[in-house]
N, C-alpha and C positions, 0 to 999 in steps of 0.2 A: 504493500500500500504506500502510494505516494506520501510523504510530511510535507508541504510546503513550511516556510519559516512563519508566516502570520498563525497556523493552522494548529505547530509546537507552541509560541507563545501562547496562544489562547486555552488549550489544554494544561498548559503549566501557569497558568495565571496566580495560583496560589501563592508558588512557591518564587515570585517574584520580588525582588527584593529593590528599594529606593534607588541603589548605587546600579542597578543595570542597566551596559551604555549599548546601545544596539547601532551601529552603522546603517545607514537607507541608503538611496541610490532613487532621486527623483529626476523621471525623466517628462517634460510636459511637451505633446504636442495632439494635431490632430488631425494627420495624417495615420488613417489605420495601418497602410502598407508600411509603415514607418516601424510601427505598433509591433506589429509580427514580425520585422525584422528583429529587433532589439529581443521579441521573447523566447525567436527560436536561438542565436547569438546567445541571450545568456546560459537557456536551459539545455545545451548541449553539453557542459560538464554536472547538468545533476540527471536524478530518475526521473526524467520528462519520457512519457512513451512516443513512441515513432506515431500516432493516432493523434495525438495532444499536436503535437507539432504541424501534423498534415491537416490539421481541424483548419490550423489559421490561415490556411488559403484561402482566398475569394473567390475561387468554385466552388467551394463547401456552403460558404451562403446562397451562393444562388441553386445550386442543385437544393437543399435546403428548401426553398424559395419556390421551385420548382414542384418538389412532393407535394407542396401544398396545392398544388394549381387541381390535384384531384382530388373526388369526392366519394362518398358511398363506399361500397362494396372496395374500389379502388385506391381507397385511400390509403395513402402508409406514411410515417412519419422517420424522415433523416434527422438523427439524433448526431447533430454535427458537436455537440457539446457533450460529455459525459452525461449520462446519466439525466438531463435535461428534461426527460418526459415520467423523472420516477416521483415527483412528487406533485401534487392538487390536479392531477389528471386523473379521471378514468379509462387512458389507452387503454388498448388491448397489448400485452407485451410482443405478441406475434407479430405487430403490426409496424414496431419499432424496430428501422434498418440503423446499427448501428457504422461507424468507417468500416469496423474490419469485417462485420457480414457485407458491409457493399462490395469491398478488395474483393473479398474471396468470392463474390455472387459474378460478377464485371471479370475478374482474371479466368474465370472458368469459362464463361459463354461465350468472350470476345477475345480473350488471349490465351484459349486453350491451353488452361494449366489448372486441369479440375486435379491433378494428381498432389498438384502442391497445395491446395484450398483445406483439404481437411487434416493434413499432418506434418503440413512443414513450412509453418506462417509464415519463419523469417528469412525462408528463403524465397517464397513465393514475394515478398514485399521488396527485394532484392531483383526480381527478375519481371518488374513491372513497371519501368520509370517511364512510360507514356502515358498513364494512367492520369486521369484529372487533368488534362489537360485543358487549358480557358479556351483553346478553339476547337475540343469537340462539344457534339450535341447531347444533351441533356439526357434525353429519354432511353439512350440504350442502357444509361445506368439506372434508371427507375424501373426499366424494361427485363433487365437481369435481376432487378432485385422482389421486383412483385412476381416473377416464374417460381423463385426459391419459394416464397413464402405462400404461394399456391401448391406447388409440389408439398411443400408440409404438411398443409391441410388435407392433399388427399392423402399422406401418408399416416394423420393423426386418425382420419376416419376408414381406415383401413381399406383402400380404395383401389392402391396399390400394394402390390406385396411389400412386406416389414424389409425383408431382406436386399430389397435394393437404395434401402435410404441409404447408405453408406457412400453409393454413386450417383447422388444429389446434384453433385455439381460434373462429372460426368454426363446427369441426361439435361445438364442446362449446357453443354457444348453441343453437346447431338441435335435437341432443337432447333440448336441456330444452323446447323447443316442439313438438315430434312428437312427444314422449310425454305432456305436458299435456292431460288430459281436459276440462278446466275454466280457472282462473285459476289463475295461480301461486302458492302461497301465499308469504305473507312471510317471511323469514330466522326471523322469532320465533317463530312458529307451528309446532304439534306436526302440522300436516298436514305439514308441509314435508319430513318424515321419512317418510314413508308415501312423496312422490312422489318423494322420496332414492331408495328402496327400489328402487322403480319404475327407476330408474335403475341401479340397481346391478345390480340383476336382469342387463341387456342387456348393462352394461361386463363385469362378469365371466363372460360367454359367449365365445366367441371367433366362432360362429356366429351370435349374432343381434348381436353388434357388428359384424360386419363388412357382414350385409346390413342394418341401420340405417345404417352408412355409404354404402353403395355408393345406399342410397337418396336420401340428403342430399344427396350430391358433384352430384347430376343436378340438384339445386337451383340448385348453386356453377355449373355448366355452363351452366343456362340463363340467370345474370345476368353471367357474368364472360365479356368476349371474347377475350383473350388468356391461358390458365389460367397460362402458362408466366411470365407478369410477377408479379413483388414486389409491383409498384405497387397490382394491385389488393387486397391484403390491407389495406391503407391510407385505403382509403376508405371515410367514417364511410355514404355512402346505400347501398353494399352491406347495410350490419347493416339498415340498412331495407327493402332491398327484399326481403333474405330474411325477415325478421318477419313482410311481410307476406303469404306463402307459409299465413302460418298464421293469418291476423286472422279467417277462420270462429272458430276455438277461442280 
């Protein structure tokens, strides 16, 4: 658990005494890119998480910004702040994307690497530095991340067999290649909205996500021999040899 210095003083309040001198460091302006310069600069010699730091981009407000723009059934909330939605709300927790379920939702679907997503964070956050970028498009990241949190639901209502939650984010890579009519377009590009769409269409079905999955999983079946191991979610030539399921398109 992180101490910030305000956070030790206030918990040791007691045992404070008249003669202690505390050094500050006031910095005034108001410029915010200013702002995040100086906080990720200081907090790179303390326990700042690599999530704390990427918060204070200004993609993160506007994607932010962005989940709000939907409503109903659709809505989900980017929790670009810690923990920002655990108190005087009644979210639903399912409903709350935080950075690193976005990384790992976004690195699976669009930079095929669902093998790094469930077992090896810190290298998956290593092997992703395109990621957030201010000139891609908004919604294939809302677009990857309302898939997971649909895939969960039909895995919570048993809709899907139990045994393939594991490659969660395996059947968010395969989605975006069995529905590909063409080439994928890139993050920046205004097509990439159109084949969002295309996607969104399915996830918020409960009927045609479920037979798009139950289509996919026969994929998972015919490369993986033991379904019931961990082990194989972990291995990088799965992503390829399901890829290449689809090297026709």
């Amino acid at each position: 658990m992180i101490q910030y210095t305000s956070h030790v003083i206030f918990n040791n309040k007691e045992n404070i005494i008249n003669e202690l001198q505390l050094p500050i460091k006031l910095i005034e302006t108001e410029d915010d890119e200013t702002v995040n310069r100086i906080i990720k600069a200081t907090n790179r010699q303390t326990e700042v998480s690599d999530e704390q730091l990427i918060a204070l981009n200004e993609f993160h407000r506007k994607l932010e910004a962005f989940y709000g723009t939907f409503t109903g059934a659709n809505r989900l909330y980017y929790e670009r702040r810690s923990k920002q939605y655990n108190y005087g709300t009644d979210i639903e927790k399912v409903r709350i994307v935080s950075i690193s379920t976005q990384i790992k939702a976004v690195a699976s679907m669009f930079y095929d690497k669902p093998h790094l997503a469930s077992r090896y964070y810190g290298r998956l956050l290593n092997s992703i530095d395109g990621i957030f970028n201010d000139g891609h498009q908004m919604l294939p990241y809302y677009t990857c991340a309302f898939t997971l949190y649909r895939l969960e639901f039909l895995f919570r209502n048993k809709s899907i067999p139990a045994q393939y939650r594991k490659f969660k984010y395996f059947i968010l890579m395969l989605i975006k290649y069995d529905l590909a009519d063409d080439k994928i377009p890139e993050m920046n590009a205004n097509k990439i909205n159109e084949f969002c769409e295309k996607i969104l269409d399915i996830a918020s079905d409960n009927s045609k996500l479920t037979e798009e999955v139950n289509k996919l999983t026969k994929l998972i079946d015919k490369h993986v021999t033991d379904i019931t191991s961990t082990e194989s979610t972990k291995i990088a030539n799965l992503v390829d040899k399901l890829k290449k399921e689809f090297i026709i398109k």
